[in-house]
PDB file of N, H, CA, C and O in Angstrom:
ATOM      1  N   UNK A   1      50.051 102.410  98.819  1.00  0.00           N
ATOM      2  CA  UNK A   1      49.598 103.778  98.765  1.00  0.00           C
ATOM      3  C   UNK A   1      48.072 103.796  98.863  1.00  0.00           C
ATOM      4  O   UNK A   1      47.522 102.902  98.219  1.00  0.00           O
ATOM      5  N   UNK A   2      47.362 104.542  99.466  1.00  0.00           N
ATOM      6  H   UNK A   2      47.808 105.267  99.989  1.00  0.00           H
ATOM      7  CA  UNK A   2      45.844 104.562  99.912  1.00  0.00           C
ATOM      8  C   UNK A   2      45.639 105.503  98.548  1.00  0.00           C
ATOM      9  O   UNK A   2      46.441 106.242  97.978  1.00  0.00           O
ATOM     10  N   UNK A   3      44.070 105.142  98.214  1.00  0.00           N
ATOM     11  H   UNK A   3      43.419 104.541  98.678  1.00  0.00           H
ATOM     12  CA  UNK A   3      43.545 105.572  97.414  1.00  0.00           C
ATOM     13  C   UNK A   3      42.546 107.001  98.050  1.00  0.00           C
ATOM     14  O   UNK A   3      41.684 107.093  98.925  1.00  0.00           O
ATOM     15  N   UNK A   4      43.241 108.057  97.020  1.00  0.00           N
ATOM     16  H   UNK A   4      43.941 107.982  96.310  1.00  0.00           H
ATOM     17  CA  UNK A   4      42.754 109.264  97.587  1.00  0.00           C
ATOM     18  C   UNK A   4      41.422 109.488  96.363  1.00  0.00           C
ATOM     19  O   UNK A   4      41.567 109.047  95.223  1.00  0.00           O
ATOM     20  N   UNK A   5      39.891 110.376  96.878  1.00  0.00           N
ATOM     21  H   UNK A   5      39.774 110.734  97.804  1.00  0.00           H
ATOM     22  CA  UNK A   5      39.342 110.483  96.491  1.00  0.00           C
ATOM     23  C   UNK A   5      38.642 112.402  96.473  1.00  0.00           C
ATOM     24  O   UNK A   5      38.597 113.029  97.531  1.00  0.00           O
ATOM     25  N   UNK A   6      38.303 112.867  95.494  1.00  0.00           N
ATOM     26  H   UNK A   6      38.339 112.358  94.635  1.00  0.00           H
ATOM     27  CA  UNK A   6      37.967 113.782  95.702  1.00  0.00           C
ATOM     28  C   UNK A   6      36.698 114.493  94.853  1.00  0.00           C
ATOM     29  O   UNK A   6      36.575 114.272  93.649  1.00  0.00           O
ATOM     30  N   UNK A   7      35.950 115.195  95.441  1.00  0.00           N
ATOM     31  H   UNK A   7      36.050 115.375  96.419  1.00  0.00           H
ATOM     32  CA  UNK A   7      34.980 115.784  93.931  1.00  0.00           C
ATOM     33  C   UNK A   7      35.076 117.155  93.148  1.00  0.00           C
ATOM     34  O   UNK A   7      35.293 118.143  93.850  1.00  0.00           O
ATOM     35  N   UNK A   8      34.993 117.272  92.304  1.00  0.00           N
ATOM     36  H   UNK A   8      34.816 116.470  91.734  1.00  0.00           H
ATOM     37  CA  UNK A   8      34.658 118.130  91.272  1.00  0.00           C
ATOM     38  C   UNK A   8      33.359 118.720  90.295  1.00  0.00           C
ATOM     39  O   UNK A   8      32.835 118.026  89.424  1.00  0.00           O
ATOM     40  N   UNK A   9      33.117 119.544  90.480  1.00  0.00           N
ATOM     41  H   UNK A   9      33.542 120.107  91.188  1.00  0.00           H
ATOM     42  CA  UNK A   9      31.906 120.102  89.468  1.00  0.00           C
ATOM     43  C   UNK A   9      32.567 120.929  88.812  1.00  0.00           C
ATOM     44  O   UNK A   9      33.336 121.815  89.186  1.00  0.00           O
ATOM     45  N   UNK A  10      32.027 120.403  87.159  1.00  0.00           N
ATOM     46  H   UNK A  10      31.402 119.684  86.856  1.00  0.00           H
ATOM     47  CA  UNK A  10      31.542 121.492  86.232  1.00  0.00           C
ATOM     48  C   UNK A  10      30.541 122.597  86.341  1.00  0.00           C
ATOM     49  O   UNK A  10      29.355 122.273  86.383  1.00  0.00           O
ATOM     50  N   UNK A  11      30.904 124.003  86.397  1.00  0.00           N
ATOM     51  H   UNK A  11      31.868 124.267  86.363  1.00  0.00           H
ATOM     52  CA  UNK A  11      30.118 124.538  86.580  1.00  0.00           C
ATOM     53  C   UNK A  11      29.098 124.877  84.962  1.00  0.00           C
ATOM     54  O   UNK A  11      29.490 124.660  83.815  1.00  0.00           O
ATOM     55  N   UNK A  12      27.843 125.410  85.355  1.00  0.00           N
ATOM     56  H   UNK A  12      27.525 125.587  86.287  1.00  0.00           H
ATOM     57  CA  UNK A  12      26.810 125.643  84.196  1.00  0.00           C
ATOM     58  C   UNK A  12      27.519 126.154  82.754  1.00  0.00           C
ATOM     59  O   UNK A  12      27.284 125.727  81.624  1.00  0.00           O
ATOM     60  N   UNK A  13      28.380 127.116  83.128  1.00  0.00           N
ATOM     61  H   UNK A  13      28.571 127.463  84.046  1.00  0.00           H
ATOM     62  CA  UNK A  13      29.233 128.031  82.085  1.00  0.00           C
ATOM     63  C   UNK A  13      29.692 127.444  81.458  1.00  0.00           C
ATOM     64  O   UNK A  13      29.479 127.461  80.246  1.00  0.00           O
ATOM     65  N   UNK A  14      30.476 126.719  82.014  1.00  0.00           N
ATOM     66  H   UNK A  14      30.649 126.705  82.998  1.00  0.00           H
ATOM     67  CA  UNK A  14      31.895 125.731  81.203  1.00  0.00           C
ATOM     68  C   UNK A  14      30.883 124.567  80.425  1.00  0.00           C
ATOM     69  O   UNK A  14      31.181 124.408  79.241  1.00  0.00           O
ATOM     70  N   UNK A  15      29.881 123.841  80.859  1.00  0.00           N
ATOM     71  H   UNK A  15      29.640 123.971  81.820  1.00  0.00           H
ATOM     72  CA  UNK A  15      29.064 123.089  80.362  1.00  0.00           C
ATOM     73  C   UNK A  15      28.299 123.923  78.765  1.00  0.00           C
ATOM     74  O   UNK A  15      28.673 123.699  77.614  1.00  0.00           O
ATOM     75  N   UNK A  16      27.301 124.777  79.146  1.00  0.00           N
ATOM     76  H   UNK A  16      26.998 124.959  80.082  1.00  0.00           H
ATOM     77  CA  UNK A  16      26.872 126.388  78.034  1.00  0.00           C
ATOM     78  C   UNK A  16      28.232 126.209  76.984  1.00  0.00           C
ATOM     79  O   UNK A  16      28.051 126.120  75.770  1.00  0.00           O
ATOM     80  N   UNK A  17      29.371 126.175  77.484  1.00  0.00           N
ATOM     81  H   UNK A  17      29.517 126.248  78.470  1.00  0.00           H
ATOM     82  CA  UNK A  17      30.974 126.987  76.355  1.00  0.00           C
ATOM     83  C   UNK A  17      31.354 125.157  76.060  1.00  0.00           C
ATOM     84  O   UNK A  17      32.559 125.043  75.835  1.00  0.00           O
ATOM     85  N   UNK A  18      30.828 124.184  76.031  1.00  0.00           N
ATOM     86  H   UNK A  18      29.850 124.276  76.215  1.00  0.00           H
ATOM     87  CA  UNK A  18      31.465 123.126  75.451  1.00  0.00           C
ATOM     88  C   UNK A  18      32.511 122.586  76.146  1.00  0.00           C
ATOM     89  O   UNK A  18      33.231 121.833  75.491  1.00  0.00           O
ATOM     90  N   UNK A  19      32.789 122.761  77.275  1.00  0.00           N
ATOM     91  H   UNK A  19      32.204 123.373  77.808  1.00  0.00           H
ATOM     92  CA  UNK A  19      34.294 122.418  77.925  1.00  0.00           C
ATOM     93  C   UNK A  19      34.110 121.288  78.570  1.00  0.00           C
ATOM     94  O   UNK A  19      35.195 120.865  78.969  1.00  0.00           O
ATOM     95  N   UNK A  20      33.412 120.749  78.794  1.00  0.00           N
ATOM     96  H   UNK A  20      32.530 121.093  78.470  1.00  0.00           H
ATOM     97  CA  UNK A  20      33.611 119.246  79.509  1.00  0.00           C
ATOM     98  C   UNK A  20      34.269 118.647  79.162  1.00  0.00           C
ATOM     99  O   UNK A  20      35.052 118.183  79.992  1.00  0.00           O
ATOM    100  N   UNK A  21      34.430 118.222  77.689  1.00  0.00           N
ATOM    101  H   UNK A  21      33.795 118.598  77.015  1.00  0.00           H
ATOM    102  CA  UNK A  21      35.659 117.065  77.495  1.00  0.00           C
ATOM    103  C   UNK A  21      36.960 117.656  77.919  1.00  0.00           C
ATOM    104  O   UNK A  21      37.745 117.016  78.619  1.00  0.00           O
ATOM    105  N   UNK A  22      37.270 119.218  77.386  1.00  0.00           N
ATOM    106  H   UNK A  22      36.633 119.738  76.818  1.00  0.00           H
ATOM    107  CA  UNK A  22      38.533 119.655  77.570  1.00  0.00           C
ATOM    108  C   UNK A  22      39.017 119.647  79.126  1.00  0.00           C
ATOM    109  O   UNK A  22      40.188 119.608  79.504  1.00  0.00           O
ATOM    110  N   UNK A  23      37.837 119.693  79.955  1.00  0.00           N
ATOM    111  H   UNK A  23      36.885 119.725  79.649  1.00  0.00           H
ATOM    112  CA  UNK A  23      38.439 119.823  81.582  1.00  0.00           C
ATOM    113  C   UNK A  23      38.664 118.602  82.029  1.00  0.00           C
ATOM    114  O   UNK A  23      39.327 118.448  83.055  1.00  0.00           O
ATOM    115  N   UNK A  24      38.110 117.449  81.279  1.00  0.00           N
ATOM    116  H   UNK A  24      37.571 117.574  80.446  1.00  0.00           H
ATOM    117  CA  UNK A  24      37.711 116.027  81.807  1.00  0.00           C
ATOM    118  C   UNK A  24      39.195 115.632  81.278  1.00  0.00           C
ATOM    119  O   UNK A  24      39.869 115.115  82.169  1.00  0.00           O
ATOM    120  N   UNK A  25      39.768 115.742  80.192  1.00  0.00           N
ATOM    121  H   UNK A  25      39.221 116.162  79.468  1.00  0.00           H
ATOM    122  CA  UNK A  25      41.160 116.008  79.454  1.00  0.00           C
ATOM    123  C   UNK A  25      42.218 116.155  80.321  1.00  0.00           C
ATOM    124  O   UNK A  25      43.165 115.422  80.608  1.00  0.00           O
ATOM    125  N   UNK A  26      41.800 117.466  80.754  1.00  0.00           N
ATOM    126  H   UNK A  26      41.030 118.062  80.522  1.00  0.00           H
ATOM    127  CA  UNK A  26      42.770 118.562  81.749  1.00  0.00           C
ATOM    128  C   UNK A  26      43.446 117.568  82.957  1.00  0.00           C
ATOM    129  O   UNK A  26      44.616 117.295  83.226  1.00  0.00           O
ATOM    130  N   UNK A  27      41.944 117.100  83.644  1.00  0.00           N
ATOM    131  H   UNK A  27      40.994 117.322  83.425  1.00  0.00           H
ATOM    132  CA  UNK A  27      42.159 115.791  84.864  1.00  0.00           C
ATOM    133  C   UNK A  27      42.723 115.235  84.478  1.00  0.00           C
ATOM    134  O   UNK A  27      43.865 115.407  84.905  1.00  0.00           O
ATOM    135  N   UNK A  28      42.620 114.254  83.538  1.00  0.00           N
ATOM    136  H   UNK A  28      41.693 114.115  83.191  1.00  0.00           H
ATOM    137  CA  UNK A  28      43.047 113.174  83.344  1.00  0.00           C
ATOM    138  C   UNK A  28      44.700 113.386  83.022  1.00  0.00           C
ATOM    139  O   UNK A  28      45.404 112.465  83.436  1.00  0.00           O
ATOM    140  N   UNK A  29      45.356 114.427  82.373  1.00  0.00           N
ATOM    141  H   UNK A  29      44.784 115.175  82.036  1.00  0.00           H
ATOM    142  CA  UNK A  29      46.702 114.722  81.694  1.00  0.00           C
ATOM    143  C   UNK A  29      47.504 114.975  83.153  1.00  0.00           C
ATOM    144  O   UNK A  29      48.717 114.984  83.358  1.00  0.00           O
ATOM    145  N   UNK A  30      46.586 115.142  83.925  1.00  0.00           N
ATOM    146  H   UNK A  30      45.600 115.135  83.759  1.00  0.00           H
ATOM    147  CA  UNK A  30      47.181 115.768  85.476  1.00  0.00           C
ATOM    148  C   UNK A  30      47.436 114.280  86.496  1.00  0.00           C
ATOM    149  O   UNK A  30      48.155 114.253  87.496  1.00  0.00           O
ATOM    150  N   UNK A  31      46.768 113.290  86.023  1.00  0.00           N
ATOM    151  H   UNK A  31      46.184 113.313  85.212  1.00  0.00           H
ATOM    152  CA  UNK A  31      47.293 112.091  86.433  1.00  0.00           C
ATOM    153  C   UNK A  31      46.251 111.637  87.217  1.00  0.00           C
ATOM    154  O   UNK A  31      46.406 110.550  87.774  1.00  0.00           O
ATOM    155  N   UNK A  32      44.738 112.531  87.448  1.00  0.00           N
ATOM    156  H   UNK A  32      44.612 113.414  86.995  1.00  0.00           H
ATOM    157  CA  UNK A  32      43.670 112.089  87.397  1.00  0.00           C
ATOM    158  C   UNK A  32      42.839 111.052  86.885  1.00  0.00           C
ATOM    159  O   UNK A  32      42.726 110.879  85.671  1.00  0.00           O
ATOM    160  N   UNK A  33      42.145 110.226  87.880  1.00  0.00           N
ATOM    161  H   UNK A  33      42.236 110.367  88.866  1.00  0.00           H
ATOM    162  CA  UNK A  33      40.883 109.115  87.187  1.00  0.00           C
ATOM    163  C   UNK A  33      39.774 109.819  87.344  1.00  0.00           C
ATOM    164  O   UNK A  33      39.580 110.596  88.279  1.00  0.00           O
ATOM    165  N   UNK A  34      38.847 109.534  86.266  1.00  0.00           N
ATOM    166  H   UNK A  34      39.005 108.903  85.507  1.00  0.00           H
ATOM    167  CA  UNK A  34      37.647 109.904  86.625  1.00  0.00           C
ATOM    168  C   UNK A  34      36.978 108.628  86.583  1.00  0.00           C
ATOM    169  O   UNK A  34      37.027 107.852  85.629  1.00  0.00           O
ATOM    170  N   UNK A  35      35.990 108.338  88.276  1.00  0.00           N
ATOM    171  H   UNK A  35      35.949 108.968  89.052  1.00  0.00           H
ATOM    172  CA  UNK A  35      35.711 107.112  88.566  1.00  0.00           C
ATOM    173  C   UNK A  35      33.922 107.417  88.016  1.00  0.00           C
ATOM    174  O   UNK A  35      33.391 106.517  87.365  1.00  0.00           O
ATOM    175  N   UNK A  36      33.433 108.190  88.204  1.00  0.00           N
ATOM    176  H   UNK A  36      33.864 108.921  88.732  1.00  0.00           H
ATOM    177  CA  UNK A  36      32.021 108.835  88.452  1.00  0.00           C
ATOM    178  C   UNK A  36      31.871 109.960  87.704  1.00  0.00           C
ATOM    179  O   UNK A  36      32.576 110.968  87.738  1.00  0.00           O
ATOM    180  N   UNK A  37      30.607 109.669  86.807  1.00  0.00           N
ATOM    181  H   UNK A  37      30.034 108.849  86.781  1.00  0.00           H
ATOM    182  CA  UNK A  37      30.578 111.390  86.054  1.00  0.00           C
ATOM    183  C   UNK A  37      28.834 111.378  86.224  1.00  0.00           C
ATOM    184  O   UNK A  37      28.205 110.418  85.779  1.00  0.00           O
ATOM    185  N   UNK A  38      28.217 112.386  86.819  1.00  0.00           N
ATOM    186  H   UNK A  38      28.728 113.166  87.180  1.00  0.00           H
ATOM    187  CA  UNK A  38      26.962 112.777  86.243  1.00  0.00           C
ATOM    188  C   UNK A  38      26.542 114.120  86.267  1.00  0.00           C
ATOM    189  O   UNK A  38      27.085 115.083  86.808  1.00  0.00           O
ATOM    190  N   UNK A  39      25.071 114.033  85.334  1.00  0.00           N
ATOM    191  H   UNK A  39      24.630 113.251  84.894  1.00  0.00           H
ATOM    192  CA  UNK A  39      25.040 115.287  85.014  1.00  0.00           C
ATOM    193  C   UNK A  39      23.383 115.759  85.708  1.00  0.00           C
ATOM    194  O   UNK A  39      22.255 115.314  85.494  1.00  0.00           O
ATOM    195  N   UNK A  40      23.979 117.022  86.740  1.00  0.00           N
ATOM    196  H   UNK A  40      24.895 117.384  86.914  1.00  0.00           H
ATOM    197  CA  UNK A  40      22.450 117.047  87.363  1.00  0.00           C
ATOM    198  C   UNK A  40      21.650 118.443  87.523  1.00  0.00           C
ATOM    199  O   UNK A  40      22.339 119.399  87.878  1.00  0.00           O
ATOM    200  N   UNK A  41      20.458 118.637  87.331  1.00  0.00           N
ATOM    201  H   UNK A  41      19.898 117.861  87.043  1.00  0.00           H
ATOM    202  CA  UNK A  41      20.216 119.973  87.461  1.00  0.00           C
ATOM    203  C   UNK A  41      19.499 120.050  89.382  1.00  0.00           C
ATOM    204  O   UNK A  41      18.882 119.327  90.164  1.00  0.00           O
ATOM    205  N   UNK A  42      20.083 121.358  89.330  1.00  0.00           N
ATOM    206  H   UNK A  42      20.584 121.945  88.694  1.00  0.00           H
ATOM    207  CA  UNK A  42      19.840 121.693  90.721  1.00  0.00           C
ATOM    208  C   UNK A  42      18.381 122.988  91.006  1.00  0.00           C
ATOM    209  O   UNK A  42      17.838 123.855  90.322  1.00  0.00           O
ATOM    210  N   UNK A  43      18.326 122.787  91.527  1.00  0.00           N
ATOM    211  H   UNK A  43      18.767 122.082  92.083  1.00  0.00           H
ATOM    212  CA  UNK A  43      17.439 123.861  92.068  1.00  0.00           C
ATOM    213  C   UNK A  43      17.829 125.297  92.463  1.00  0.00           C
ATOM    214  O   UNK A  43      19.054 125.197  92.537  1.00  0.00           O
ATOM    215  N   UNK A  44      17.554 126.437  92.730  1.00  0.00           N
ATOM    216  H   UNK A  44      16.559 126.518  92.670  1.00  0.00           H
ATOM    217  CA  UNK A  44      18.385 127.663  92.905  1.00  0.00           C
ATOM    218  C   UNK A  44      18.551 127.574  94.231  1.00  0.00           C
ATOM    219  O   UNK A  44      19.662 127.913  94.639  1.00  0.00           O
ATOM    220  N   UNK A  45      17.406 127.053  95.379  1.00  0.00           N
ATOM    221  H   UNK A  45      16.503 126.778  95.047  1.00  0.00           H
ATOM    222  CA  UNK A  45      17.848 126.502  96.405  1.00  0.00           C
ATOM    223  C   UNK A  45      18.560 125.653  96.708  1.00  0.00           C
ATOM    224  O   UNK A  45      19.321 125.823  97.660  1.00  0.00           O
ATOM    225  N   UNK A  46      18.541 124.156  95.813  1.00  0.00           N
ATOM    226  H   UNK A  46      17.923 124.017  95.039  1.00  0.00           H
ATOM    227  CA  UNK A  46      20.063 123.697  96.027  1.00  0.00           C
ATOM    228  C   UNK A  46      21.169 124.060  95.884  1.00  0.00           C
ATOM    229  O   UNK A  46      22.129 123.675  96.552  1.00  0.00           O
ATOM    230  N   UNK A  47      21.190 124.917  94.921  1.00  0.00           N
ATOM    231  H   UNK A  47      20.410 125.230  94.378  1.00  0.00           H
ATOM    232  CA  UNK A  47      22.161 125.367  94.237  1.00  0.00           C
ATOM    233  C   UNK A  47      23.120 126.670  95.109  1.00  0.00           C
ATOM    234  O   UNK A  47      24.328 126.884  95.002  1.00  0.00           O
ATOM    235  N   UNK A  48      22.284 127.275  95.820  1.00  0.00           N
ATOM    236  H   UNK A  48      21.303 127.101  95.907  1.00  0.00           H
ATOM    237  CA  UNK A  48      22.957 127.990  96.880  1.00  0.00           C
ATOM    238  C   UNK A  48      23.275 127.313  98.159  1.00  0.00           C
ATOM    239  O   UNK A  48      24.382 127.187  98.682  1.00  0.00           O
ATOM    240  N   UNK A  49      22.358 126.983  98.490  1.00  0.00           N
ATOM    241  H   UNK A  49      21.458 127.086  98.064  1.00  0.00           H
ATOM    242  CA  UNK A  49      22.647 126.219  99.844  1.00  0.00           C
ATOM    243  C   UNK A  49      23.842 125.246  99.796  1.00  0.00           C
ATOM    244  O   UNK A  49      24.389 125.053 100.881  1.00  0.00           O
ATOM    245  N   UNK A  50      24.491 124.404  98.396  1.00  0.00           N
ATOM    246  H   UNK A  50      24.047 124.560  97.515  1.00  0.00           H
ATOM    247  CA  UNK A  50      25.661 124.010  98.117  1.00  0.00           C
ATOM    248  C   UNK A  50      27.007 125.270  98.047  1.00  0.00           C
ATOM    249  O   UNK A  50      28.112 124.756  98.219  1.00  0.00           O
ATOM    250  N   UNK A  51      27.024 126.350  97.888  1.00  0.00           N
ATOM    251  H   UNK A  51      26.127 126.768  97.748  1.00  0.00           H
ATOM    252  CA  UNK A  51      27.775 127.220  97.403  1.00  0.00           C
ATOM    253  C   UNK A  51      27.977 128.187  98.583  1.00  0.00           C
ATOM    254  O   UNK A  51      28.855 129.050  98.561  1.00  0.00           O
ATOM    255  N   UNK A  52      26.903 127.963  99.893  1.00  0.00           N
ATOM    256  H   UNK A  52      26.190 127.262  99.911  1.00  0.00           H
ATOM    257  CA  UNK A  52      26.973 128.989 100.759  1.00  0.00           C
ATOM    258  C   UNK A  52      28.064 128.803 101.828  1.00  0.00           C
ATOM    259  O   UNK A  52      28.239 129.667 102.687  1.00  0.00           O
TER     260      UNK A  52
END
């Protein structure tokens, strides 16, 4: 079986409300690995230009 890969962000909110472990949880109960975690601040220009 090939190893499938995919990404995910936490958005600012859920980070602000404490939820990282619970979503990181969520993945993982769903049969998810988490290979890679970081934590980065963006710019409002990065930050759109990702979202546009």
């Amino acid at each position: 079986m090939a190893l499938e890969r995919t990404f995910s962000m936490i958005k600012p909110d859920a980070t602000r409300r404490n939820l990282t472990g619970a979503i990181t949880r969520m993945l993982e109960e769903a049969g998810l690995r988490v290979i890679a975690s970081r934590r980065v601040w963006m710019s409002r220009r990065e930050a759109e230009g990702f979202y546009a």
